[in-house]
Each structure stands twice: as C-alpha cells, then as structure tokens.
N, C-alpha and C positions, 0 to 999 in steps of 0.2 A: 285764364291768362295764356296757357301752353296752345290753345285750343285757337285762340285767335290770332296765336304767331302763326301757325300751321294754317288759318284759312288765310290769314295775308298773301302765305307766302305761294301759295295752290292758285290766289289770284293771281299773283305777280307772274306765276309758272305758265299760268291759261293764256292769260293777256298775251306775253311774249308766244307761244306757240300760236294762236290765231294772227298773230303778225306774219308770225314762218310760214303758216299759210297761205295766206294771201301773198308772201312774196314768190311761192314756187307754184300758185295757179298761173302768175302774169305770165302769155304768151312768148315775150321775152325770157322770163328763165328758161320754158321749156325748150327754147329755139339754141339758147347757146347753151345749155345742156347737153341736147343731141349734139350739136356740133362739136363741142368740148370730150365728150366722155364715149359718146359712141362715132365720132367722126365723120354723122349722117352729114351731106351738102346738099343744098339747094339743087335743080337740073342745071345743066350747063356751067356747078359750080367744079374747080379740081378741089382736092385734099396737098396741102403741102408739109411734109412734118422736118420738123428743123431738128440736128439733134441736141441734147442736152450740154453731151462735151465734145469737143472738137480733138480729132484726130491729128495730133502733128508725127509729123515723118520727121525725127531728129536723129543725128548720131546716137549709138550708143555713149554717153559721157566712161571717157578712163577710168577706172579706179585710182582712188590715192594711193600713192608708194606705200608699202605695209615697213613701218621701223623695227628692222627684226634684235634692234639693240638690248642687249639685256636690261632686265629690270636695276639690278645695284650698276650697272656701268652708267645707266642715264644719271642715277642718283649721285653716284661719282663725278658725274661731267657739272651736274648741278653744283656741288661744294667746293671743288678744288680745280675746275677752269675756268677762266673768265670769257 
C-alpha cells in the first residue's frame, strides 16, 4: 500500500519534471533568460535598466513639537479643565 503511494507520487514528481524540461530547452526560455538574468542583447540591441525605487528630492519634513508637559500636569489638565 505505502509502496504504491510512493510510486504514484515519484510519477507524478517525473511527469512534472519532464515538463520543466521541455519548458527551459524552448529556445524562447533560453533567449529571455539571457536577456533577463545576464543582460546578453541581441547586436544593435541597447540594455536599459529602470530602477526599482524612484528617488524623490523632497524637503526634509519638521519634526512634531516635543510636549515637554509633565506627566501628572497632562493628567491634571485631563480631570479638572474643560
């Protein structure tokens, strides 16, 4: 019983691998492989690389005021002013 889960599954493992095969012999994988991973071009083709994140030139943003009030004064202003 254990023995025939284990060949199913060694098929099912083979079957999918000879697919993977045959997908990265097509001459199209190899082509946008090269192009993708080692950045080979065609003659006469350029290379152009975009970046990922874009550089903005922005102000520094202010920091917020620091409230240097003390802890029981805040809690005072809480209770007893409206």
């Amino acid at each position: 019983m254990k023995a025939q889960k284990d060949l199913a599954k060694q098929t099912a493992d083979n079957q999918k691998l000879k697919q993977d095969l045959a997908r990265v012999n097509r001459p199209e994988f190899v082509e946008s492989e090269a192009r993708d991973k080692l950045f080979l071009t065609k003659p006469g083709e350029g290379i152009v690389v975009i970046p990922t994140t874009a550089v903005v030139m922005s102000p520094t943003p202010t920091p917020p005021p620091v409230d240097t009030t003390p802890n029981w004064q805040k809690w005072w202003n809480v209770f007893f002013k409206s």
